[in-house]
C-alpha positions in Angstrom: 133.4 152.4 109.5 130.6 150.7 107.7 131.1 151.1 104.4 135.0 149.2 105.8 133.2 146.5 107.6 130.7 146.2 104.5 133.9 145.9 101.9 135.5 143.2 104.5 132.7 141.4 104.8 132.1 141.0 100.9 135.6 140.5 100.5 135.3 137.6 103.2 132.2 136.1 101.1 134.1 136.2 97.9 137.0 134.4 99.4 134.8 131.7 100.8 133.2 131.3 97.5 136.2 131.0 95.3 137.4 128.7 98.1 134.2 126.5 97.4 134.1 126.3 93.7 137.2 125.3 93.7 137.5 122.6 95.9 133.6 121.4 95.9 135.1 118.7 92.8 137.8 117.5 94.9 135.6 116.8 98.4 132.9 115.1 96.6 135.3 113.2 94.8 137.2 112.5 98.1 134.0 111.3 99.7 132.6 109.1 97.0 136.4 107.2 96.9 136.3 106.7 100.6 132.4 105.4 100.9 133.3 103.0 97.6 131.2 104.6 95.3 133.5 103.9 92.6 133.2 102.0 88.8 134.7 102.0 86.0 133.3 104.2 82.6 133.8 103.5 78.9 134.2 106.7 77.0 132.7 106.0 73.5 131.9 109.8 72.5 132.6 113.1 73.7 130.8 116.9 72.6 131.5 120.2 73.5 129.2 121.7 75.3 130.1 125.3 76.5 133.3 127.8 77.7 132.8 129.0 81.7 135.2 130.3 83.9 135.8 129.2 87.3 136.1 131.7 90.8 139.6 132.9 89.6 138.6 133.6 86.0 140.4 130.9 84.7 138.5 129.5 81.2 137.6 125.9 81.0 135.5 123.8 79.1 132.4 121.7 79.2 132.6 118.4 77.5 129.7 115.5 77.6 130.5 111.9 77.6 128.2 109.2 76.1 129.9 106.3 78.2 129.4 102.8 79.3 129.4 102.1 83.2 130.4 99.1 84.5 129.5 98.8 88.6 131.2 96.8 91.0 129.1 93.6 90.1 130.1 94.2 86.4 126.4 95.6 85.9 126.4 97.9 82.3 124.6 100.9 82.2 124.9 103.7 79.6 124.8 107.5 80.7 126.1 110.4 79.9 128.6 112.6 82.1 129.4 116.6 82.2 132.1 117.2 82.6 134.9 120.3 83.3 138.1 120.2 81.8 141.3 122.2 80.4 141.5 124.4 77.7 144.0 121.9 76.7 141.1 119.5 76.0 140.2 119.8 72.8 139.0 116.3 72.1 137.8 113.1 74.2 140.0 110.5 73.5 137.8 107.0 73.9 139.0 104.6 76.7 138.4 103.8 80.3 138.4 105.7 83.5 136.9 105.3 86.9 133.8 107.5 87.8 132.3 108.1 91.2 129.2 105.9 91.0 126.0 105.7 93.1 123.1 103.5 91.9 120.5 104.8 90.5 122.5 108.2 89.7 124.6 107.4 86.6 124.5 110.8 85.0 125.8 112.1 88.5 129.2 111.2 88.3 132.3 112.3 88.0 136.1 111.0 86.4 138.3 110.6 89.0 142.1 111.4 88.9 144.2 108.2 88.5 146.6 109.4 91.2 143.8 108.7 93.7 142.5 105.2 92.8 146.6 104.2 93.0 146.9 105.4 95.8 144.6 103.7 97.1 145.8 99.9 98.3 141.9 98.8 99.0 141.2 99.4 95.5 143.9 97.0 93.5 141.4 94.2 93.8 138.4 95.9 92.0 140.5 97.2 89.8 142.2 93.4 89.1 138.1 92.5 88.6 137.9 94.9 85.7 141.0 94.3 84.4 140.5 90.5 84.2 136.7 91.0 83.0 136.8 93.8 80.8 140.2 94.5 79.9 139.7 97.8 80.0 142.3 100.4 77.6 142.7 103.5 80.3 143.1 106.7 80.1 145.8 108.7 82.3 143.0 111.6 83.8 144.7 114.2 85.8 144.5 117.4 87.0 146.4 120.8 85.5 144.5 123.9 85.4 141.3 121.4 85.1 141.0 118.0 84.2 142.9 116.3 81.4 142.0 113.3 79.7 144.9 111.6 77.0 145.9 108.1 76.3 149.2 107.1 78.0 150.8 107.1 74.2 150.0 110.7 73.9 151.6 111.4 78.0 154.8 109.7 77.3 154.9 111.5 74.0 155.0 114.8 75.3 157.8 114.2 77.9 
């Protein structure tokens, strides 16, 4: 009966871990989009930095970005972002995406999925700031079996 309870109970832990990893991108992600913490980041480079796999064994990739950051008051900053992506990835395209951004933290952020800054109505006037002061080139960043970065010439091409 213990050895049972002891095999549940790791079985319960490794459930609730796989659950975490998984999701932890998504929730801070979430959370940074709904407090605002959000700007908009020039890729200029990107390097490979290692192979990993996630809670389900499934390989990604590490890539870091040397990118611009442009706040909400149009403020530049350069950093660098790590970043986990697709196998699929197997170069950084340069262009723009959005980033969750705090001040002060600009090697904390991370490229979030276009599908969530247009879906979000609150957003269409920051985004009409950048695009009338920095006429920015984007990227389409989504999400399949990690996150994918390709210009919207290279999506429509594979359609």
């Amino acid at each position: 009966m213990v050895i049972l309870g002891f095999v549940f109970f790791m079985f319960l832990l490794t459930v609730l871990y796989s659950w975490y990893d998984l999701n932890s991108d998504k929730r801070l992600i979430r959370k940074a989009v709904s407090n605002g913490d959000v700007a908009l980041a020039r890729i200029k480079d990107g390097s490979f930095v290692r192979f990993a796999r996630d809670a389900r064994f499934k390989n990604h990739v590490f890539w870091k970005l040397d990118v611009e950051i442009y706040d909400n008051d149009m403020k530049k900053f350069d950093g660098q972002i790590i970043e986990k992506f697709s196998l699929h990835q197997t170069s950084i395209p340069k262009g723009d995406v959005y980033v969750t951004y705090v001040e002060g933290k600009e090697n904390d952020c991370l490229i979030i999925p276009n599908v969530i800054i247009s879906s979000i109505p609150e957003y269409k006037v920051l985004t009409d700031a950048y695009e009338k002061a920095l006429k920015p080139k984007y990227l389409n960043a989504y999400i399949n079996d990690g996150l994918l970065l390709e210009s919207y010439k290279d999506s429509l091409n594979k359609k």
